[in-house]
GUVOSE-671160 format. One record per atom (N, C-alpha, C, O): atom name; x, z, y; residue number from 1. Coordinates in nm, 2 decimals, padded with zeros to 4 digits, m for minus. Layout:
N
+----+--------+--------+--------+-----+
|  a |      X |      Z |      Y |   k |
+----+--------+--------+--------+-----+
| CA |      X |      Z |      Y | NUM |
...
+----+--------+--------+--------+-----+
end
This chain:
92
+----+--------+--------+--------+-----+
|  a |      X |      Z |      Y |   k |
+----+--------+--------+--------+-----+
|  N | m19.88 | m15.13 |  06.31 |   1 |
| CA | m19.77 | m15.04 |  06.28 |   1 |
|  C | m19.73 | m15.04 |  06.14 |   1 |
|  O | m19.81 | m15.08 |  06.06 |   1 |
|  N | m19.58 | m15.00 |  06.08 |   2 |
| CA | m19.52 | m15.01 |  05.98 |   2 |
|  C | m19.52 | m14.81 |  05.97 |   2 |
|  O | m19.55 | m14.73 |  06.05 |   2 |
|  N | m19.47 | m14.81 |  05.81 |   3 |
| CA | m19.47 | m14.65 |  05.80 |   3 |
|  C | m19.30 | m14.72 |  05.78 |   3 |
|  O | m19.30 | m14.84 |  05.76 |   3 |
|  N | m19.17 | m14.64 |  05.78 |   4 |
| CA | m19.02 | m14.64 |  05.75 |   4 |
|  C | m18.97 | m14.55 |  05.72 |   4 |
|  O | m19.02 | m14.44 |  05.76 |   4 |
|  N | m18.83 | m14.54 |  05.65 |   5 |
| CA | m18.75 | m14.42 |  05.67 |   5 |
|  C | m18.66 | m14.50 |  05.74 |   5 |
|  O | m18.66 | m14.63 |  05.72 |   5 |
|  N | m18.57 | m14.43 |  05.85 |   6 |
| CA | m18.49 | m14.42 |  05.96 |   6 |
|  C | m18.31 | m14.42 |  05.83 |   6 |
|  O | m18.26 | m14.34 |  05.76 |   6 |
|  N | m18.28 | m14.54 |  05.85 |   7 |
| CA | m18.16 | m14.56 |  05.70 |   7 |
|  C | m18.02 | m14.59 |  05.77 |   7 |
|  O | m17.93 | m14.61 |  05.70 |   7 |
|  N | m18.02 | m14.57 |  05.92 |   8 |
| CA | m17.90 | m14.57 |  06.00 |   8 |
|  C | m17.92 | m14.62 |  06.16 |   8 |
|  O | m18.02 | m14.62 |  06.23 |   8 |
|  N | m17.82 | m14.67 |  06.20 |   9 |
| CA | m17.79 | m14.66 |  06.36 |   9 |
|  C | m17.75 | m14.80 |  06.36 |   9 |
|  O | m17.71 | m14.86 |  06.26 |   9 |
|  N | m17.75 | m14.87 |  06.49 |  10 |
| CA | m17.69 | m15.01 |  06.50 |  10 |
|  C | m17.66 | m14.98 |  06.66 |  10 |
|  O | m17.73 | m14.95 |  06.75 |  10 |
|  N | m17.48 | m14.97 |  06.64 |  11 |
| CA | m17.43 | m14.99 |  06.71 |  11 |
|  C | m17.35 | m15.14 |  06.77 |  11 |
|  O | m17.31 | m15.23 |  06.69 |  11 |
|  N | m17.34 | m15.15 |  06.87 |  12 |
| CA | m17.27 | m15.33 |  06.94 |  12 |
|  C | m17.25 | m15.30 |  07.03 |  12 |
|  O | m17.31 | m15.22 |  07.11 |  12 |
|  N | m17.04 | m15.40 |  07.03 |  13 |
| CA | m16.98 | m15.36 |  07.14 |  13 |
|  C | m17.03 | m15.46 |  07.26 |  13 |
|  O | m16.96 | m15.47 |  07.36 |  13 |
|  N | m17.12 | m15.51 |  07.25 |  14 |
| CA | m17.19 | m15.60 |  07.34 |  14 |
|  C | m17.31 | m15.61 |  07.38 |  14 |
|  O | m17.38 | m15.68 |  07.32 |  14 |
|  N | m17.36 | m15.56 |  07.46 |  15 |
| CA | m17.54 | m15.57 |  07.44 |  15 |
|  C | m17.60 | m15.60 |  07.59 |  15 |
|  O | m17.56 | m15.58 |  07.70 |  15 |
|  N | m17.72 | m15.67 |  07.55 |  16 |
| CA | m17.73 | m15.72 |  07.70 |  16 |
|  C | m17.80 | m15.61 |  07.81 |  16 |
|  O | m17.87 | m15.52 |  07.75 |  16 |
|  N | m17.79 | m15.60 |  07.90 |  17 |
| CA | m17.79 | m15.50 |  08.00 |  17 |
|  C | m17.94 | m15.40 |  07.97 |  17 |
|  O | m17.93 | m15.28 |  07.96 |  17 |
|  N | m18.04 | m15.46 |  07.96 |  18 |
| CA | m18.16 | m15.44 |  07.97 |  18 |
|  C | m18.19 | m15.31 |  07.81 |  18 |
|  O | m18.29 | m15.23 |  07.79 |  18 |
|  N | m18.04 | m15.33 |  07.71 |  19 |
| CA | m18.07 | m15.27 |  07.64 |  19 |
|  C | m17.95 | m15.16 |  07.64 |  19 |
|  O | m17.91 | m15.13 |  07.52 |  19 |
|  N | m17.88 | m15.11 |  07.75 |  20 |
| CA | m17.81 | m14.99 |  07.76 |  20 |
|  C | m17.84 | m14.91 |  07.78 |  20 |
|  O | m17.93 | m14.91 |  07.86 |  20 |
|  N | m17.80 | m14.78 |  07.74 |  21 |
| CA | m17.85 | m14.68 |  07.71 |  21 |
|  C | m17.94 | m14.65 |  07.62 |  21 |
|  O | m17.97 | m14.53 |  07.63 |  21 |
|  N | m18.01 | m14.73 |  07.53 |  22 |
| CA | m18.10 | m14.74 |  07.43 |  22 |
|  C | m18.04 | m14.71 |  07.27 |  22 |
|  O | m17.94 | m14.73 |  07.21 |  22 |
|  N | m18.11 | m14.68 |  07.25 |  23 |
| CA | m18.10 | m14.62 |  07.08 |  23 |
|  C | m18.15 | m14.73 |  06.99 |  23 |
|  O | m18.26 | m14.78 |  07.01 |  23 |
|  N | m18.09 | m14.78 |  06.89 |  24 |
| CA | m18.15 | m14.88 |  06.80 |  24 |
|  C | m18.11 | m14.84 |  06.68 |  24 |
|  O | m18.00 | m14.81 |  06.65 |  24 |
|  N | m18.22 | m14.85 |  06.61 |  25 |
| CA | m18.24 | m14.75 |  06.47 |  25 |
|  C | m18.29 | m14.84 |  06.36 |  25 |
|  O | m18.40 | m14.89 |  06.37 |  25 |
|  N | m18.20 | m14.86 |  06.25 |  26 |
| CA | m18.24 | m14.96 |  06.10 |  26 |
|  C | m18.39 | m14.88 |  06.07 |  26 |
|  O | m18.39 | m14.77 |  06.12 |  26 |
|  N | m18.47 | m14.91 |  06.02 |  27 |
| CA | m18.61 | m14.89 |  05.95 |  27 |
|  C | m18.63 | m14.99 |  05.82 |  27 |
|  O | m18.64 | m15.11 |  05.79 |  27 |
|  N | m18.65 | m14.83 |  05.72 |  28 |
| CA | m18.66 | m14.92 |  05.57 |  28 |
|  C | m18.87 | m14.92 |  05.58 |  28 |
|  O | m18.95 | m14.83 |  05.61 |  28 |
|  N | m18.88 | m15.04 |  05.55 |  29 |
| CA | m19.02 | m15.05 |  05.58 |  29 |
|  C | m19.08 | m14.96 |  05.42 |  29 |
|  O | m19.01 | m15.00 |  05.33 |  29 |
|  N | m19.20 | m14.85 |  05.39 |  30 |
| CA | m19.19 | m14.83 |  05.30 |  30 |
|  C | m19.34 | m14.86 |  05.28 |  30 |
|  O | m19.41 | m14.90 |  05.38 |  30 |
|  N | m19.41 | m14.85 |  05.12 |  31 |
| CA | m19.55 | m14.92 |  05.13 |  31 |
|  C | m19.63 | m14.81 |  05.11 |  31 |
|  O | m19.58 | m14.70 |  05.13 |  31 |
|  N | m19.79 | m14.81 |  05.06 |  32 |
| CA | m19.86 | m14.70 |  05.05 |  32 |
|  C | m19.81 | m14.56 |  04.99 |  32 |
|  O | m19.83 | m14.45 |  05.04 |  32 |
|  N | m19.75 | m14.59 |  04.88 |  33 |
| CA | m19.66 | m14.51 |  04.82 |  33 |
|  C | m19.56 | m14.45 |  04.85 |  33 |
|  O | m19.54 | m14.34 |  04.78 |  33 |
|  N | m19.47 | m14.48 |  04.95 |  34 |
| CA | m19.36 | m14.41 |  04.98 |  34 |
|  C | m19.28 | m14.49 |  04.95 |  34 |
|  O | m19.17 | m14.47 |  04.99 |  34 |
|  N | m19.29 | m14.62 |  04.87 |  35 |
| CA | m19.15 | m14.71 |  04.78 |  35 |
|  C | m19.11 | m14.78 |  04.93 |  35 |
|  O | m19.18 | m14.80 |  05.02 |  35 |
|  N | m18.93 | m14.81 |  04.91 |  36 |
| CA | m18.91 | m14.93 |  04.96 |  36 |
|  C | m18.94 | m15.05 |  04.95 |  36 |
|  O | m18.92 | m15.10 |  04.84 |  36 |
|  N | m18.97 | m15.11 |  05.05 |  37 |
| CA | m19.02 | m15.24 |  05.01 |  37 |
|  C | m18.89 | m15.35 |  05.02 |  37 |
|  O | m18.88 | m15.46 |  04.96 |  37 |
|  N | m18.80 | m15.31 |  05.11 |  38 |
| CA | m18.70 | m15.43 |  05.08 |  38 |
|  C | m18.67 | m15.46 |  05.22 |  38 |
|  O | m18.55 | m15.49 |  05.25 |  38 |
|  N | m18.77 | m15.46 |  05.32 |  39 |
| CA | m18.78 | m15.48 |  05.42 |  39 |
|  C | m18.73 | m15.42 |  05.51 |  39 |
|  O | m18.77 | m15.30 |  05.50 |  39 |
|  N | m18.62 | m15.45 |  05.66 |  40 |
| CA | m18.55 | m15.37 |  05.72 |  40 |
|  C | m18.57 | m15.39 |  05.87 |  40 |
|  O | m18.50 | m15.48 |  05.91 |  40 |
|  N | m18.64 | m15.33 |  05.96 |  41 |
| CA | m18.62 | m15.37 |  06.10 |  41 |
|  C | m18.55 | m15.29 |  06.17 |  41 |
|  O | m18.51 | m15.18 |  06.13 |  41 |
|  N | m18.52 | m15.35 |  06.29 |  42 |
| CA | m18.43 | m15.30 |  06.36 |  42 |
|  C | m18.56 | m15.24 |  06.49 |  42 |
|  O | m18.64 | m15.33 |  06.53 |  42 |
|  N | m18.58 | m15.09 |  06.56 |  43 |
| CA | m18.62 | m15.10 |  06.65 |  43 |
|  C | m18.58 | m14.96 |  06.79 |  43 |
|  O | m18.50 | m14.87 |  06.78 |  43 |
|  N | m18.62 | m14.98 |  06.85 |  44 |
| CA | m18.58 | m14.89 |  06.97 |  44 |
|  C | m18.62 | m14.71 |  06.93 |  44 |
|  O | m18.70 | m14.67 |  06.84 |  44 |
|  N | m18.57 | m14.65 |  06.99 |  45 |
| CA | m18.61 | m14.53 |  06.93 |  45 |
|  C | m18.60 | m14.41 |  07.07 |  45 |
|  O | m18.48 | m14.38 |  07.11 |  45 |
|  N | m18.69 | m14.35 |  07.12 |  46 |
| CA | m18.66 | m14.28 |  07.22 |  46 |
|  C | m18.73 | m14.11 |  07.22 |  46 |
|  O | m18.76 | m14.02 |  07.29 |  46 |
|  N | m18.73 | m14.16 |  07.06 |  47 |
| CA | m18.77 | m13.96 |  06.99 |  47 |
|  C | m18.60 | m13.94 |  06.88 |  47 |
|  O | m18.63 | m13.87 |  06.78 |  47 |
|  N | m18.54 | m13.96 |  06.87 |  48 |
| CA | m18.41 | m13.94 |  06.87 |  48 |
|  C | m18.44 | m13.84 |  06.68 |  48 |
|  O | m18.42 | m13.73 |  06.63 |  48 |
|  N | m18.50 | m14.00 |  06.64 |  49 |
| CA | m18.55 | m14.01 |  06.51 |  49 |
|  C | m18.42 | m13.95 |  06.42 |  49 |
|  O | m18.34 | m13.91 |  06.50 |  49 |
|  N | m18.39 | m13.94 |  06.31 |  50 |
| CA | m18.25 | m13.89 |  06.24 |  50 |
|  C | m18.30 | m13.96 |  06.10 |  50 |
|  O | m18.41 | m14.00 |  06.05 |  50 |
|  N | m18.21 | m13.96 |  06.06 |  51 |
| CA | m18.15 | m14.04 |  05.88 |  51 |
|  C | m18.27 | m14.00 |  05.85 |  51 |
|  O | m18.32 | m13.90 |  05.90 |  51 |
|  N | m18.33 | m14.07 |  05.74 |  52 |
| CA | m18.38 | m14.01 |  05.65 |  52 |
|  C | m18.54 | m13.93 |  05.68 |  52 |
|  O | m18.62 | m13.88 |  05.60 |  52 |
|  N | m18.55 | m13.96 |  05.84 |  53 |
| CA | m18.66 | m13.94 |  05.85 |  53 |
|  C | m18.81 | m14.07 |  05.85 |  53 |
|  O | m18.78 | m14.18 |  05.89 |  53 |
|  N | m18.94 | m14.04 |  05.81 |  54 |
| CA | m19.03 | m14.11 |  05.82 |  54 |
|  C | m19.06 | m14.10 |  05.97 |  54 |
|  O | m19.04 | m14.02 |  06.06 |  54 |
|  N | m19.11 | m14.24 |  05.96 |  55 |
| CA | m19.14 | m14.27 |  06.16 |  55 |
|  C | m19.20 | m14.40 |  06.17 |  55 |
|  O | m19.13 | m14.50 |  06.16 |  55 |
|  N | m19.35 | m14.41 |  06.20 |  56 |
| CA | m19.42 | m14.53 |  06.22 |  56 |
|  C | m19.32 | m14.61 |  06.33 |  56 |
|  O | m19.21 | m14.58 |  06.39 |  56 |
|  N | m19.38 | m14.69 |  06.32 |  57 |
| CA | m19.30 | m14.83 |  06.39 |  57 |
|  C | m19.42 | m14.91 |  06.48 |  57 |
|  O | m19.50 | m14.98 |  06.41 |  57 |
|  N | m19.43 | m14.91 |  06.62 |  58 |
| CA | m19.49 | m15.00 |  06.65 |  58 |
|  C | m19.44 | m15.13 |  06.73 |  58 |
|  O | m19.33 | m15.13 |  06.78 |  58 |
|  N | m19.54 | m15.26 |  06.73 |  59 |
| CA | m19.46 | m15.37 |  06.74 |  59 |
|  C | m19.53 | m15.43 |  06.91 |  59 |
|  O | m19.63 | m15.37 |  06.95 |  59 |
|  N | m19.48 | m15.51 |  06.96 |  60 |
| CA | m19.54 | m15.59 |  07.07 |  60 |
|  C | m19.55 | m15.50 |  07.18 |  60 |
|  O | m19.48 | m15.40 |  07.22 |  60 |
|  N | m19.67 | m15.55 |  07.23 |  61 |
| CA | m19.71 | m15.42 |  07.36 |  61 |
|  C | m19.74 | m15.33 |  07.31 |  61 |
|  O | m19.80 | m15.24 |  07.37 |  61 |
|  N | m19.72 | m15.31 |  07.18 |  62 |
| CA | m19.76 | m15.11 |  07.13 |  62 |
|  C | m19.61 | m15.04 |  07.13 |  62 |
|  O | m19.57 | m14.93 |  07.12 |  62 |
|  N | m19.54 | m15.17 |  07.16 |  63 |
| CA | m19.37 | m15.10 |  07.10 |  63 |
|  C | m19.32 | m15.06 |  07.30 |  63 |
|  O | m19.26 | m14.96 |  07.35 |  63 |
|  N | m19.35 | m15.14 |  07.34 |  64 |
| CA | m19.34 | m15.13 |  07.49 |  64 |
|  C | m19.45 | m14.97 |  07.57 |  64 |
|  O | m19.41 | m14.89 |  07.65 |  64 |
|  N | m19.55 | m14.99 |  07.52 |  65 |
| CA | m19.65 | m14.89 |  07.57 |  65 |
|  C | m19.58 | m14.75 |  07.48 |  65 |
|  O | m19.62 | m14.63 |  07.51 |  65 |
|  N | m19.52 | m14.76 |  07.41 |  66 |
| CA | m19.45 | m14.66 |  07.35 |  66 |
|  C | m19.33 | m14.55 |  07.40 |  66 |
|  O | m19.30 | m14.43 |  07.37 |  66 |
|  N | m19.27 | m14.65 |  07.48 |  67 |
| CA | m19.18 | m14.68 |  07.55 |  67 |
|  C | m19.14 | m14.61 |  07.71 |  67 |
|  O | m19.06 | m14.53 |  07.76 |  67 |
|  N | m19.25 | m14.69 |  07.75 |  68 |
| CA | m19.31 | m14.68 |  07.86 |  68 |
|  C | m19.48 | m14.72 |  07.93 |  68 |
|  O | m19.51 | m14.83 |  07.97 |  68 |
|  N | m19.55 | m14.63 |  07.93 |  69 |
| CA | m19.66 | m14.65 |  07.91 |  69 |
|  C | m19.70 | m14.74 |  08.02 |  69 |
|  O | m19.63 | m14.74 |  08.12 |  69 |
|  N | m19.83 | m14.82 |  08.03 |  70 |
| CA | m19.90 | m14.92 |  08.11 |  70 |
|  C | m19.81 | m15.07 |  08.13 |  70 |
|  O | m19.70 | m15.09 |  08.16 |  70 |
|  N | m19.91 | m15.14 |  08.09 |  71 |
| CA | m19.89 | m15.30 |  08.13 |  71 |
|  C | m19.75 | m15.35 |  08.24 |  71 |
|  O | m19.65 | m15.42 |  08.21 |  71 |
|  N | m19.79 | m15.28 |  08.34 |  72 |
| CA | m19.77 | m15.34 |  08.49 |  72 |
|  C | m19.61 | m15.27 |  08.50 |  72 |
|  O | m19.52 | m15.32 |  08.56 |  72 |
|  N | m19.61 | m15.13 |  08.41 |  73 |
| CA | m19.46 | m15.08 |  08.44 |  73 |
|  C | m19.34 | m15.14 |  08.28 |  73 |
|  O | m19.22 | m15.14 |  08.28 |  73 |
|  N | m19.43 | m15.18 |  08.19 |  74 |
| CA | m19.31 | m15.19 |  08.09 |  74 |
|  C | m19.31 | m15.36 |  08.05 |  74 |
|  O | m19.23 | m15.41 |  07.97 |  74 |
|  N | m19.40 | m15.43 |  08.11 |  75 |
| CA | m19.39 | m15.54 |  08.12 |  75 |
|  C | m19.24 | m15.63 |  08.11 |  75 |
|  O | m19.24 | m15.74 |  08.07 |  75 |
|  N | m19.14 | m15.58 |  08.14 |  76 |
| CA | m18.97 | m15.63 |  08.17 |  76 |
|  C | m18.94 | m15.57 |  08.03 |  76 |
|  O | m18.87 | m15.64 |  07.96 |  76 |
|  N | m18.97 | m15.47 |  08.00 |  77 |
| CA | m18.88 | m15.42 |  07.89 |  77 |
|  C | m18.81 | m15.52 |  07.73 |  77 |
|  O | m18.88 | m15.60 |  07.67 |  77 |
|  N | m18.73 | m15.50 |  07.72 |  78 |
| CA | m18.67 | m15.57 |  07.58 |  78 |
|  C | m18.71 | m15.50 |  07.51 |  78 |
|  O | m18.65 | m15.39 |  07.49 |  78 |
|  N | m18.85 | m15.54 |  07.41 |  79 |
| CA | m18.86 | m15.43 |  07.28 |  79 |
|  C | m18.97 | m15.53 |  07.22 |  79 |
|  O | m19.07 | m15.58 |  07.27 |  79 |
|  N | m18.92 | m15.55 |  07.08 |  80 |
| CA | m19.04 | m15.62 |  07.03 |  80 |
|  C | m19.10 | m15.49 |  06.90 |  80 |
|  O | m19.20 | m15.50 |  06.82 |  80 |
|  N | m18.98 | m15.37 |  06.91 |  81 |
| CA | m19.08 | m15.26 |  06.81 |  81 |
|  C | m19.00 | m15.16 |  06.83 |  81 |
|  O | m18.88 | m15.15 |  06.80 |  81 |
|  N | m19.09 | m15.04 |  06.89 |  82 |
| CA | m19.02 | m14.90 |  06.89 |  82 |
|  C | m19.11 | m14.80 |  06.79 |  82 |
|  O | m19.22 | m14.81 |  06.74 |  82 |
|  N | m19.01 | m14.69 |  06.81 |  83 |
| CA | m19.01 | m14.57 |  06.69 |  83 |
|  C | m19.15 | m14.50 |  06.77 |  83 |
|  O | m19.13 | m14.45 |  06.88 |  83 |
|  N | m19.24 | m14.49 |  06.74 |  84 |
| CA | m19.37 | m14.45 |  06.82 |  84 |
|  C | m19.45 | m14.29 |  06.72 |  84 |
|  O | m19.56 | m14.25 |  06.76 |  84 |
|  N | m19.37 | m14.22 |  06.61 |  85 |
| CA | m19.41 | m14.13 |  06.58 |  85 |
|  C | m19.31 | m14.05 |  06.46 |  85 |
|  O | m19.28 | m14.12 |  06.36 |  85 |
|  N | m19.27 | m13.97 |  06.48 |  86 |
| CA | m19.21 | m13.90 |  06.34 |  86 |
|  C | m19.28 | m13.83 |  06.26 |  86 |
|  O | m19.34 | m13.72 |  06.29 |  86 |
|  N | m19.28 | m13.89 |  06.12 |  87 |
| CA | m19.42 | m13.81 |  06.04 |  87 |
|  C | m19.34 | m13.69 |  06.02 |  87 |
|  O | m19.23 | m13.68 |  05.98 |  87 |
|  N | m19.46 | m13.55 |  06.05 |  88 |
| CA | m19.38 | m13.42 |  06.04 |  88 |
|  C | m19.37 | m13.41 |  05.88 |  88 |
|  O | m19.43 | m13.48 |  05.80 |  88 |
|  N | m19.25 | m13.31 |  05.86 |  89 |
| CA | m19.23 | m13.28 |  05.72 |  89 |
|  C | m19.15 | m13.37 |  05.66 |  89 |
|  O | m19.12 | m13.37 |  05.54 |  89 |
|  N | m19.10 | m13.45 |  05.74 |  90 |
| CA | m19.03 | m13.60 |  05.65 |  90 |
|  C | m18.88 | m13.61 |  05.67 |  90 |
|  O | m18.81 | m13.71 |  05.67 |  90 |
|  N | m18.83 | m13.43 |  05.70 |  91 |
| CA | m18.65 | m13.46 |  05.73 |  91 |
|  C | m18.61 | m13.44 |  05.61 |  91 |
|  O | m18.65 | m13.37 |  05.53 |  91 |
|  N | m18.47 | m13.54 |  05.63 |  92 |
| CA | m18.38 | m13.50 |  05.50 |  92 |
|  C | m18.37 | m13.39 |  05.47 |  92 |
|  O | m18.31 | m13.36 |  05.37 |  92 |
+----+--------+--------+--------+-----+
end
């Protein structure tokens, strides 16, 4: 998992099916400190994260079990990293 702040929204007039209705959220990766590191991912978000907030990031089958929990049900899903916690205390 990454610690981030939540630095905007990615919207596309195109997306492939598997990802409609889904939320995709820029993430500034930040380091022990709180600094930005420079680093930006893009990931799924289904705690309806807001600007400016801190929010771990998990990646692979942590971003899937995040998602939707167990092997056997999130297996199909398109996610290589979802928003998997909002650290309290961290709104703009």
């Amino acid at each position: 998992m990454i610690r981030g702040k939540i630095v905007g929204t990615v919207w596309a007039t195109r997306l492939h099916a598997a990802l409609r209705g889904a939320k995709l959220v820029l993430v500034a990766v930040e380091d022990a400190a709180g600094r930005a590191t420079g680093e930006v991912w893009v990931a799924r978000d289904t705690l309806d994260a807001r600007r400016g907030e801190t929010v771990l990031v998990a990646f692979g089958s942590g971003a899937r079990n995040a998602l939707v929990p167990g092997a056997e049900a999130n297996r199909g899903l398109l996610a290589d990293a979802a928003v998997a916690e909002i650290v309290d205390g961290s709104g703009a």
